[in-house]
C-alpha positions as CSV (number, residue, x, y, z in Angstrom):
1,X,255.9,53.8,-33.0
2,X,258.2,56.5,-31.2
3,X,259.0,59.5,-32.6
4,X,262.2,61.4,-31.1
5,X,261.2,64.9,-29.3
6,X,263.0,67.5,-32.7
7,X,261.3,64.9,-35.1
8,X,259.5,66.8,-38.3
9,X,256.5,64.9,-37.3
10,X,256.1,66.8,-33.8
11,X,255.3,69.9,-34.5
12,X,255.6,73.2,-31.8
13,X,253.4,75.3,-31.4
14,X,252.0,78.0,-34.1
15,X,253.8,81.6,-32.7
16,X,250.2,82.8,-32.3
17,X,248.9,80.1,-30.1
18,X,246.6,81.2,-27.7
19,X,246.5,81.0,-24.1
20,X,244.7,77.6,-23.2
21,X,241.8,79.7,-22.0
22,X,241.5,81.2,-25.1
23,X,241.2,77.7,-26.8
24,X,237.3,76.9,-26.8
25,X,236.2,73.8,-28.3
26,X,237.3,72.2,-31.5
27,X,239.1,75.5,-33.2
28,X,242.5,74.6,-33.0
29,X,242.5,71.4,-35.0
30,X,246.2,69.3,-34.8
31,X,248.3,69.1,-38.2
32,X,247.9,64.7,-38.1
33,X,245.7,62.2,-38.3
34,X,246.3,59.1,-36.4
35,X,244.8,56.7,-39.2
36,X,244.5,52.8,-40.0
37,X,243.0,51.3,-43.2
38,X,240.7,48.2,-43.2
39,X,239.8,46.0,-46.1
40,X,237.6,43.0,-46.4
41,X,240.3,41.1,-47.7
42,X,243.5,42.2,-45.8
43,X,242.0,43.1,-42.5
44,X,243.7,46.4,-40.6
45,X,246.7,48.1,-41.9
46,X,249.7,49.2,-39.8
47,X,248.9,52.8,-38.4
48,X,250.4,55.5,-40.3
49,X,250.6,59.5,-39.5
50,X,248.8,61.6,-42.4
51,X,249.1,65.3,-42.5
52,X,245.7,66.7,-42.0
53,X,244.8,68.8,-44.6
54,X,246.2,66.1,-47.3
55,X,243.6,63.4,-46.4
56,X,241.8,62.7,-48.9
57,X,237.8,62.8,-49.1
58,X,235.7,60.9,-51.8
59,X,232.3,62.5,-52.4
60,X,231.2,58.8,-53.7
61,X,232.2,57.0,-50.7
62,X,229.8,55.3,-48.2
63,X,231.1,57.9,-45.4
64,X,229.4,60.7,-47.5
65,X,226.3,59.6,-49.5
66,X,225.0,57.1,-47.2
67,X,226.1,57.8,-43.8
68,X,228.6,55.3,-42.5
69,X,230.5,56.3,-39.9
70,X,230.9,56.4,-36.3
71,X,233.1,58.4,-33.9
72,X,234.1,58.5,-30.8
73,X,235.0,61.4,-28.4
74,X,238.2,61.3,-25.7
75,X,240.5,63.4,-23.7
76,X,244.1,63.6,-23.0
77,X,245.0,65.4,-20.2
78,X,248.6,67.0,-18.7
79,X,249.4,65.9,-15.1
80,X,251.3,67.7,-12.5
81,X,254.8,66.6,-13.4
82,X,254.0,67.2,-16.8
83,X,252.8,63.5,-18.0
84,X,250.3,62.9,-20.4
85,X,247.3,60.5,-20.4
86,X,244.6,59.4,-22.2
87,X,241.1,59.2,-19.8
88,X,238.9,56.1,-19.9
89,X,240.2,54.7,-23.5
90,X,238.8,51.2,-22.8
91,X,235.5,52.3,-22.4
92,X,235.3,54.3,-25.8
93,X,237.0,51.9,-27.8
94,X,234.1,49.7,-26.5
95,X,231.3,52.0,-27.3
96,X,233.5,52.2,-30.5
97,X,232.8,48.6,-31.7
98,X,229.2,48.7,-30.4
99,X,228.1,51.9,-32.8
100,X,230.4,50.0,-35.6
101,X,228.4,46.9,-34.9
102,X,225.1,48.5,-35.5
103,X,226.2,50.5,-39.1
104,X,227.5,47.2,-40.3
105,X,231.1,48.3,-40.5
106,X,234.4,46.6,-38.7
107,X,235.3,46.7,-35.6
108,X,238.5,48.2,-34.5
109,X,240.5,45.8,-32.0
110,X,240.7,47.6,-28.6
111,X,244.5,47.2,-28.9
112,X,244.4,49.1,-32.6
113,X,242.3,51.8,-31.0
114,X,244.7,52.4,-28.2
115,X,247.5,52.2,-30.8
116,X,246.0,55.3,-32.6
117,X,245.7,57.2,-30.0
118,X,248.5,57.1,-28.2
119,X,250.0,58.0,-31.6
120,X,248.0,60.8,-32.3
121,X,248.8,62.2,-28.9
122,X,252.4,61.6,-29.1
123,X,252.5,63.6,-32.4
124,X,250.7,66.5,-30.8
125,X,252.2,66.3,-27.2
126,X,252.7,69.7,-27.7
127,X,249.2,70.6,-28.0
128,X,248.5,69.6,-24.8
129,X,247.5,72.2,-22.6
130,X,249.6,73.1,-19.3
131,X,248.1,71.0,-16.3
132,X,244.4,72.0,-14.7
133,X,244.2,74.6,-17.7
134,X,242.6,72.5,-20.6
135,X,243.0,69.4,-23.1
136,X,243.5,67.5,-25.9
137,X,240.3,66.3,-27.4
138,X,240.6,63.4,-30.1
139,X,237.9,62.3,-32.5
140,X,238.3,58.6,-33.5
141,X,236.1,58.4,-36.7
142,X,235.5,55.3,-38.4
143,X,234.0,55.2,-41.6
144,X,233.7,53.7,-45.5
145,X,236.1,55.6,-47.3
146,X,235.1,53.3,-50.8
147,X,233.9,55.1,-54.0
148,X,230.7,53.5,-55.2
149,X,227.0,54.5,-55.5
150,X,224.3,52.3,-54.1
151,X,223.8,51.2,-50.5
152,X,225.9,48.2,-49.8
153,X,228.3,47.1,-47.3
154,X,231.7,48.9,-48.0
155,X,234.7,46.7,-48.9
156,X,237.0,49.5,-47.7
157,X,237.4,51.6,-44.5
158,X,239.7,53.9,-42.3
159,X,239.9,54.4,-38.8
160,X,241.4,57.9,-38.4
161,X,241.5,60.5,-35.2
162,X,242.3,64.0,-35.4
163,X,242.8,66.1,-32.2
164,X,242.1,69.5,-31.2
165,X,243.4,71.7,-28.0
166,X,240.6,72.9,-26.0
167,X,239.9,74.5,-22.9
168,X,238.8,73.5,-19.8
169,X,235.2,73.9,-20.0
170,X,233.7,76.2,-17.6
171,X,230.4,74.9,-15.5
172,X,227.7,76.2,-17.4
173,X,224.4,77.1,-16.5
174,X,221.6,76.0,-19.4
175,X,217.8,76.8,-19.6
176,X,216.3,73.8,-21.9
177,X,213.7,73.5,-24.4
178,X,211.2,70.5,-24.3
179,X,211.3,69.9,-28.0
180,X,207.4,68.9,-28.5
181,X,207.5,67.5,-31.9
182,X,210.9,66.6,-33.4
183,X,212.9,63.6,-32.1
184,X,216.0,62.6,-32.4
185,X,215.8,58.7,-31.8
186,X,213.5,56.3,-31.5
187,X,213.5,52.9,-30.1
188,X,214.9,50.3,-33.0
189,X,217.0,53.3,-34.0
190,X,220.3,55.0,-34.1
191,X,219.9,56.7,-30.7
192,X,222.8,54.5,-28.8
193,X,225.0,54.5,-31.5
194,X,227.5,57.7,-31.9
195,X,226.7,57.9,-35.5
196,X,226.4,61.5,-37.7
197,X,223.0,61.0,-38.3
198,X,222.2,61.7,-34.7
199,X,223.6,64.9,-34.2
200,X,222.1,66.1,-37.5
201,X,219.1,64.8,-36.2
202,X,219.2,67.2,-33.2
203,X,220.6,69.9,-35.0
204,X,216.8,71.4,-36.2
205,X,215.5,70.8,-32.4
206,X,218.5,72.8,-31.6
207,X,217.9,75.7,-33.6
208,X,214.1,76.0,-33.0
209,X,215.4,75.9,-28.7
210,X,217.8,78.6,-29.8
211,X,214.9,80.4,-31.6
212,X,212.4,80.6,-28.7
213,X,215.4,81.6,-26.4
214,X,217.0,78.6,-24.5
215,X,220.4,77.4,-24.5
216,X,219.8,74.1,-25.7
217,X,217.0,71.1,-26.6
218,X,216.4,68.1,-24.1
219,X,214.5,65.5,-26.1
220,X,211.3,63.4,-24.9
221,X,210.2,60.3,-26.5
222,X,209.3,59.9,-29.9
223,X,205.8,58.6,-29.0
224,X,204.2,60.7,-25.4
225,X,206.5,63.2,-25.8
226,X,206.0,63.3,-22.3
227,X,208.9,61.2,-21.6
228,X,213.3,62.8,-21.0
229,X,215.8,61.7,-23.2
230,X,218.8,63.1,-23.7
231,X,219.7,67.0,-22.8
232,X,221.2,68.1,-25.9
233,X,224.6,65.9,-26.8
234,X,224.5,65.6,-22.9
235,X,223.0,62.8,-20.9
236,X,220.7,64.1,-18.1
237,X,220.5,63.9,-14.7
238,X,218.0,65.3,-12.2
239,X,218.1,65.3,-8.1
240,X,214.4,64.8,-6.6
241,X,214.6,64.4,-2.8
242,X,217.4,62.2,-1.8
243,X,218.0,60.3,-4.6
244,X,219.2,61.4,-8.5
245,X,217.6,60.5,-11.5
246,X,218.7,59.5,-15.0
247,X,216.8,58.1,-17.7
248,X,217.7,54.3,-18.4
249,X,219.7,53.0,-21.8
250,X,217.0,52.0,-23.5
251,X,218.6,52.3,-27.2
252,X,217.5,55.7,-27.8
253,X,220.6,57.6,-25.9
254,X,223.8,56.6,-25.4
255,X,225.6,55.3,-23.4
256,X,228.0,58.2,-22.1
257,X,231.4,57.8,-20.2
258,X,231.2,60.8,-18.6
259,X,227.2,59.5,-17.8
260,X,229.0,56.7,-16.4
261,X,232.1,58.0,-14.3
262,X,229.1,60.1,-12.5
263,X,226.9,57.2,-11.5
264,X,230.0,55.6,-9.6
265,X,231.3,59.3,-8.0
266,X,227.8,59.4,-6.8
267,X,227.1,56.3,-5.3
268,X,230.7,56.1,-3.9
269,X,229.4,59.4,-2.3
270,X,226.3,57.0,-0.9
271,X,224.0,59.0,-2.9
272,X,221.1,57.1,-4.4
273,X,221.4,57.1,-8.5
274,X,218.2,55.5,-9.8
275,X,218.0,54.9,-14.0
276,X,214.2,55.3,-14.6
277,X,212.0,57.1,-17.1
278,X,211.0,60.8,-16.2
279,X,208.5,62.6,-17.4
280,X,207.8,66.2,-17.2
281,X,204.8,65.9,-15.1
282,X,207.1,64.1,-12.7
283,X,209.5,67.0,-12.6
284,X,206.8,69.5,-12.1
285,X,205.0,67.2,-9.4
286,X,208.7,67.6,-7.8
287,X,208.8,70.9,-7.7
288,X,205.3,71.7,-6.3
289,X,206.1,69.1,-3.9
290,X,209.6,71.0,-3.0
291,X,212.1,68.2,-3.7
292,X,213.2,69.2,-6.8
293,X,217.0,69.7,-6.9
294,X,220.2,70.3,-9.2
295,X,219.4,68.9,-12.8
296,X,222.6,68.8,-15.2
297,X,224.2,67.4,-18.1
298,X,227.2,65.5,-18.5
299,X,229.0,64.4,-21.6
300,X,233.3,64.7,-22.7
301,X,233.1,67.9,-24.0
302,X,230.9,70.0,-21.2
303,X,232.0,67.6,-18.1
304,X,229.1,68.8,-16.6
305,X,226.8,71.7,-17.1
306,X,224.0,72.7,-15.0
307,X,220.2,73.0,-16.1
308,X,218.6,75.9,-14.7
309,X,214.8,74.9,-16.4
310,X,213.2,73.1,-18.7
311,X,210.5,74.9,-20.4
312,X,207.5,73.1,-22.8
313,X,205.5,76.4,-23.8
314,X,203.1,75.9,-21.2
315,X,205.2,76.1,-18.4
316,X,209.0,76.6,-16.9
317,X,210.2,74.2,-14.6
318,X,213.0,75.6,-12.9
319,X,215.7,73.7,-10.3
320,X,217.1,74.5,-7.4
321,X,221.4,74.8,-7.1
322,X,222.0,72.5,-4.6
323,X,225.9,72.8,-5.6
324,X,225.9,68.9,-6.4
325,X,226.6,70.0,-10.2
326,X,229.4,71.9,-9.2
327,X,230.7,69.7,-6.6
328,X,230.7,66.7,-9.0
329,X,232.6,69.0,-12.3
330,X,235.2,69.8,-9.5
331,X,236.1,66.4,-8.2
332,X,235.9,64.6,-11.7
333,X,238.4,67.6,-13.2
334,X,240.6,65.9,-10.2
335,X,240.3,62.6,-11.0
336,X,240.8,63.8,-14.7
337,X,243.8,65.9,-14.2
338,X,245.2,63.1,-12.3
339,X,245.3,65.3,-9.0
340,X,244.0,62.7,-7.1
341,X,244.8,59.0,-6.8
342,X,241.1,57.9,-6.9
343,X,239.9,56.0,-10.0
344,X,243.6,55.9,-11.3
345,X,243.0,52.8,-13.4
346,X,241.0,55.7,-15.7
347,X,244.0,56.9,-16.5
348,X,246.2,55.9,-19.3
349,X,249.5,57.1,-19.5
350,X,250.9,58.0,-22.7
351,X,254.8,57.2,-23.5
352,X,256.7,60.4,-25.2
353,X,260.0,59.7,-26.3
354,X,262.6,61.7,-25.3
355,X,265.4,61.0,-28.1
């Protein structure tokens, strides 16, 4: 589906737009959804554009009463000569079908995925942020959109993204709180899949972090709570000595891209990335010990942000800026913004028609 550059359906931008760096995160929401229905009996629908704020919502459906969905969490990005593309696709379209697997609902054909959001970037070309300044963030969502009470497997479902411009997110610098009795996942859980229920899961460790004066929550294990998890909606990563550190997929957290595009940058870089459990008392043995280095989270919509400590209530382990956070946000923005020819099979070009 092409749609021709004056076509209704491509919208400019509002006269108020703001400056990309003026965007934030998830404020500026496009006017379409990419969407695709799916039923039992007729399998996936041809993709269709519907405007935004007419989508329709059933307070009955699975979606809403019983939590059945899953999303998903890309980037778009504007090259140098003014080209669009899509980062990594594959690999959420993947994670896509593994989170649907797990709630019991369909899986969307990688091909269908791609479709969708090609479309839904196509539509909102516009909305795409000049070059190095910003992007396009889409939200795949997959969910039961079928009226009925009682927990059963829906009958009825819609794949649909919307998109929002954002800004290129600056390198933060977090102080965490060791959440000592809530968790957000537990093994046998929901923890790998990129469901709702997880983030509203973290939402109360959140606010009690925010409460005692941190940035943000990194969670332990739902039975030492001794034990990292994930740092926030980040995955973690912490430099001891020579080597860097991140806690294993073991079904609790998941399974990040951006986790993912790290470990490669940094053994390519012939440092040693070892996935093991870490427990505070190993970070605090580190520290005494001297070899405790950058820590920092990764995930789509932070790239990277660096942990300054980790507090418990009993103590503050702090880390040491070894610039390795910073190095590694600046050269995967350049793989991102296509500035560099490294990695370029993670990035998928996206077709605009010009008439």
């Amino acid at each position: 589906m092409r749609l021709p550059p004056q076509h209704p359906l491509r919208p400019a931008l509002p006269p108020d737009w703001p400056e990309p760096e003026a965007l934030g995160f998830g404020q500026y929401l496009g006017p379409y959804l990419a969407e695709a229905q799916h039923r039992d009996d007729g399998g996936w629908a041809a993709p269709s554009l519907t405007p935004r704020t007419a989508a329709p919502v059933a307070v009955a459906c699975g979606a809403v009463q019983y939590g059945l969905s899953v999303f998903e969490g890309l980037k778009a990005f504007r090259a140098a000569d003014g080209s669009i593309h899509l980062f990594r696709p594959l690999a959420h379209a993947r994670r896509l079908q593994a989170s649907a697997r797990r709630l019991g609902l369909p899986e969307p054909p990688e091909e269908l995925f791609l479709l969708l959001c090609r479309l839904a970037v196509e539509v909102h070309a516009e909305y795409v942020p000049p070059h190095g300044r910003g992007s396009l963030y889409l939200r795949p969502t997959l969910f039961a959109d079928e009226e009925g009470l009682g927990l059963r497997p829906a009958t009825r479902h819609r794949l649909s993204i919307a998109v929002t411009a954002c800004s290129d997110p600056p390198l933060k610098a977090l102080r965490l709180w060791a959440e000592p009795e809530l968790i957000r996942a537990a093994p046998g859980g929901l923890g790998a899949a990129k469901t709702g229920a997880n983030y509203a899961a973290g939402l109360g460790g959140l606010r009690r972090a925010q409460a005692r004066g941190y940035d943000d929550v990194v969670w332990l294990d739902a039975f030492t709570h001794t034990q990292l998890g994930e740092a926030g909606t980040m995955n973690l990563f912490v430099q001891i000595g020579d080597e860097v550190v991140t806690p294993p997929l073991d079904g609790t957290i998941l399974a990040g891209v951006t986790r993912d595009c790290v470990i490669q940058l940094l053994r390519e870089g012939g440092v040693r990335v070892t996935e093991m459990a870490l427990g505070l008392d190993d970070l605090a043995a580190a520290e005494s010990a001297g070899l405790l280095g950058t820590a920092f989270g990764t995930g789509t919509a932070a790239r990277i942000a660096r942990i300054v400590s980790i507090g418990d209530g009993v103590r503050e382990i702090r880390f040491r800026d070894t610039v390795l956070a910073a190095s590694l946000a600046a050269e995967l923005k350049s793989i991102q913004s296509g500035d560099t020819a490294r990695h370029a099979a993670w990035r998928e070009t996206v077709s605009i028609s010009t008439g």
